[in-house]
C-alpha positions in Angstrom: 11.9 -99.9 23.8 8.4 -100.7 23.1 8.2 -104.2 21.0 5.0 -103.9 18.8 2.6 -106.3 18.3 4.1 -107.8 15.0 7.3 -108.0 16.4 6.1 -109.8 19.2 4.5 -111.9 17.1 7.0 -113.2 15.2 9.4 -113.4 18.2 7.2 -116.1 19.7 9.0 -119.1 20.6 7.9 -121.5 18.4 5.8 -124.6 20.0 7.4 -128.0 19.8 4.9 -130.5 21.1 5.1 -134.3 20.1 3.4 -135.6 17.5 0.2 -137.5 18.6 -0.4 -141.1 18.2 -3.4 -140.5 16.2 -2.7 -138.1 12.6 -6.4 -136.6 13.4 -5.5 -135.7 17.1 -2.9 -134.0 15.8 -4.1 -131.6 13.1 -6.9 -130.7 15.6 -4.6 -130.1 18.2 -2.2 -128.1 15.7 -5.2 -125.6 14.7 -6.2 -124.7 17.7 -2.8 -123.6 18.9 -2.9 -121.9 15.8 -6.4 -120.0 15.7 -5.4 -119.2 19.4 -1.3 -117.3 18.0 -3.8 -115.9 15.4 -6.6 -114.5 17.9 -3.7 -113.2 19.9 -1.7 -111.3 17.1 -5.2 -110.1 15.8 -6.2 -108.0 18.9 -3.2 -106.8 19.6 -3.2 -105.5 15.8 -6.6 -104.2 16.8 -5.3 -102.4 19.9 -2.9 -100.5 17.3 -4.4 -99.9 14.3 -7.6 -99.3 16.1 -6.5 -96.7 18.6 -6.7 -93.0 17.6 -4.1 -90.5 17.5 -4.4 -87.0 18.7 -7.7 -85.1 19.2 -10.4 -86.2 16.6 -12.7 -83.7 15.1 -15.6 -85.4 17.0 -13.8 -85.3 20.3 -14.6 -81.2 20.0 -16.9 -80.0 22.4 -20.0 -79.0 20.5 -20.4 -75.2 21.0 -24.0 -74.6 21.7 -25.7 -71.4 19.6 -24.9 -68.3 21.3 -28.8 -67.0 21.9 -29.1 -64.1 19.4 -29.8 -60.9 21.0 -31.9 -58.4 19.8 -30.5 -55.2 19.0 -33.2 -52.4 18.5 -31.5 -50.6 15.4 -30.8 -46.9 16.6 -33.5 -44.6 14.4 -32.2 -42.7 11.0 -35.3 -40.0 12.2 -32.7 -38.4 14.9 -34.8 -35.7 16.9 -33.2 -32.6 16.0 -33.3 -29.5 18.4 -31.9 -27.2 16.2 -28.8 -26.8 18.6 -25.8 -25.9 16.7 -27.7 -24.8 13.4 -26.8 -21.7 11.8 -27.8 -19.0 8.6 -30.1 -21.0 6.4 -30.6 -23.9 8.0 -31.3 -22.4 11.7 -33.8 -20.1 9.6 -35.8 -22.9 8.5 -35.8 -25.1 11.4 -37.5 -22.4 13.2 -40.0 -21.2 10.3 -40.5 -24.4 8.4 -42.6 -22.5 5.7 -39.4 -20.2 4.8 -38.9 -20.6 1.1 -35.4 -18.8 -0.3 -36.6 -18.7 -3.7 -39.8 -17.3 -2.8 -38.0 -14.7 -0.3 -35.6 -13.2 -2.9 -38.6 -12.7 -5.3 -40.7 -10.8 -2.8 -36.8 -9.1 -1.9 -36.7 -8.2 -5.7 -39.9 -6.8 -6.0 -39.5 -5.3 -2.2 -36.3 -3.7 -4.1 -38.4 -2.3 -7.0 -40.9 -0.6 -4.6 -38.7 1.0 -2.5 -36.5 2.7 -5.2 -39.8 4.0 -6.6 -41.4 5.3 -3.9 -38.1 7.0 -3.0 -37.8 8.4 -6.2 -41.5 9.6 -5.7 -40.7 10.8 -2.3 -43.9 8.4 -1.3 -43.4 8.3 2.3 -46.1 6.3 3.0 -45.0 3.6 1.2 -41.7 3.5 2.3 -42.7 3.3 6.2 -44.9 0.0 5.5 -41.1 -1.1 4.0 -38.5 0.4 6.3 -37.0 -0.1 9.7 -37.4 3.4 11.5 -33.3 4.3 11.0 -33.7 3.5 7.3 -36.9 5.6 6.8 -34.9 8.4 9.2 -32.3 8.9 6.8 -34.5 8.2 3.5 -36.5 11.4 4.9 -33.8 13.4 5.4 -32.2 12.6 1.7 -36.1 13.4 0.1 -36.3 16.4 2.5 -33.2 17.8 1.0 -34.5 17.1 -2.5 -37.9 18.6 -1.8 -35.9 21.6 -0.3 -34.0 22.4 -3.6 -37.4 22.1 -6.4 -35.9 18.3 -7.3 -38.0 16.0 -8.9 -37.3 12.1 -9.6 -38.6 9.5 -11.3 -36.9 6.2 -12.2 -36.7 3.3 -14.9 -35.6 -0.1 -15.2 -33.7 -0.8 -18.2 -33.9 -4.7 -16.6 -35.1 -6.4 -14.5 -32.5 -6.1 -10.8 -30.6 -9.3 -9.9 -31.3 -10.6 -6.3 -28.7 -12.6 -5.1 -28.4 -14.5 -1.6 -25.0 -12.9 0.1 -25.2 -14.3 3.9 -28.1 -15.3 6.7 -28.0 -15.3 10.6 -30.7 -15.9 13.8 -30.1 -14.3 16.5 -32.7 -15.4 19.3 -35.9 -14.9 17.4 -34.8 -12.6 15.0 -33.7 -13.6 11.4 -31.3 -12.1 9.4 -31.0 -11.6 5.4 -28.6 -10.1 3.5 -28.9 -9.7 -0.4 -27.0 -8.5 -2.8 -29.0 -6.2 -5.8 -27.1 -5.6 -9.3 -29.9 -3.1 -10.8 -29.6 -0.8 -14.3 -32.7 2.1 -14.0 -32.4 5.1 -15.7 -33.5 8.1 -13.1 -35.1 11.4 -14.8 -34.9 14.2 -12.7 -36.1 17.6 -13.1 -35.0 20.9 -11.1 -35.1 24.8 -11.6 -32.1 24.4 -13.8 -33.8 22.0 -16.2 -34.1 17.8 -17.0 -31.1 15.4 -16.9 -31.5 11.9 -17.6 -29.1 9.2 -16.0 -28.2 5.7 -16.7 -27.1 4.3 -13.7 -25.4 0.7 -12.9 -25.8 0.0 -8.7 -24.7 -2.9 -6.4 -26.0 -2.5 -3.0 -26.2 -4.5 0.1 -29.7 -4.7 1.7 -30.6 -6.3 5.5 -33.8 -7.7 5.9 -34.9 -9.0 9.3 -38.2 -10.3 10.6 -39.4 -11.9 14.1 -40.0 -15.3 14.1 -42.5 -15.1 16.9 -44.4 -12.6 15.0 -47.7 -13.4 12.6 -46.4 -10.8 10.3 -44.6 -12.7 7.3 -43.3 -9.5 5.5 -39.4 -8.6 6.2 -38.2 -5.3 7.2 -35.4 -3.4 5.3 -32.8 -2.4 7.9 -29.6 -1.8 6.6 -28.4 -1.0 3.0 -24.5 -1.2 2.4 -23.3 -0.3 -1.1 -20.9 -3.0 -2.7 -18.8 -4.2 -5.3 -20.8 -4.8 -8.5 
């Protein structure tokens, strides 16, 4: 077992040494025996007290700065091809000028004109508005009318409702569908006499256009009736 330094220090065989002739000899003798017990017992109380215990905080190795990299932030503008896109937003990614609030009012009053001019059995009108299936069987119903001594003319109590109801691009070629709730009141007039007619409709009409065309209008190509 390890003795420590006090211990040791106070074990010390004690000295004897004969006292001196001379009294001044002696006490200059006795303290330096004494300053050299205390010089001893001091260091080793130094070797002790003084040594540290365990790792001290500044016997960590200093961690040097890890160089900061640079990290080019990735861009919030992504480049977008228009891959995966579809209805509205593939419309407008390939025509950024397409409006849908400006198309359904042109729709409406494409709606208006054509009900008219079918009415009227104005043929020329209706070819400027109608895909060539459309006008086929809108000339066969004004035909028939023509046929029998029928007359029409039509009124709008209000003014029709043009509502969005789906959208597609196929290739080049964009696709509309809208949904008309109209009131009109249709006058018509045969050999038999006049009747007048309030009606209430809800149709389903298909607009297309080519993207790659100049022309802006949109083409009537289908018309569907539906639930009102």
């Amino acid at each position: 077992m390890a003795t420590s330094p006090l211990t040791w220090a106070f074990r010390c065989p004690i000295l004897k040494f004969e006292r001196p002739e001379s009294p001044k000899k002696l006490q200059v003798l006795e303290l330096i025996i004494f300053a050299g017990l205390a010089g001893v017992v001091l260091y080793q109380l130094y070797a002790v007290l003084g040594r540290r215990v365990g790792r001290q905080p500044e016997d960590s190795p200093t961690k040097e700065a890890a160089p900061a990299t640079t990290r080019q932030a990735p861009s919030l503008e992504a480049q977008d091809d228009g891959v995966g896109l579809t209805g509205l937003p593939a419309i407008k990614h390939r025509d950024p000028s397409f409006d849908l609030s400006r198309f359904l009012a042109g729709a409406k009053g494409a709606y208006e004109m054509v009900v008219r001019a079918f009415a009227a059995g104005d043929r020329e009108t209706l070819k400027n508005l109608l895909a060539p299936n459309v006008m086929s069987s809108f000339e066969t119903a004004i035909t028939d009318r023509e046929t029998n001594g029928v007359t029409e003319t039509v009124e709008f109590l209000h003014p029709p409702r043009a509502d969005l109801e789906r959208a597609d691009l196929r290739d080049d070629m964009a696709s509309i569908t809208v949904r008309f709730l109209a009131e009109f009141r249709s006058r018509t007039k045969s050999i038999e006499g006049e009747a007048v007619d309030d009606k209430r409709t809800a149709e389903l009409w298909t607009f297309e256009r080519s993207l790659k065309s100049r022309d802006p209008n949109w083409t009537l190509v289908h018309v569907d009736a539906a639930e009102a």
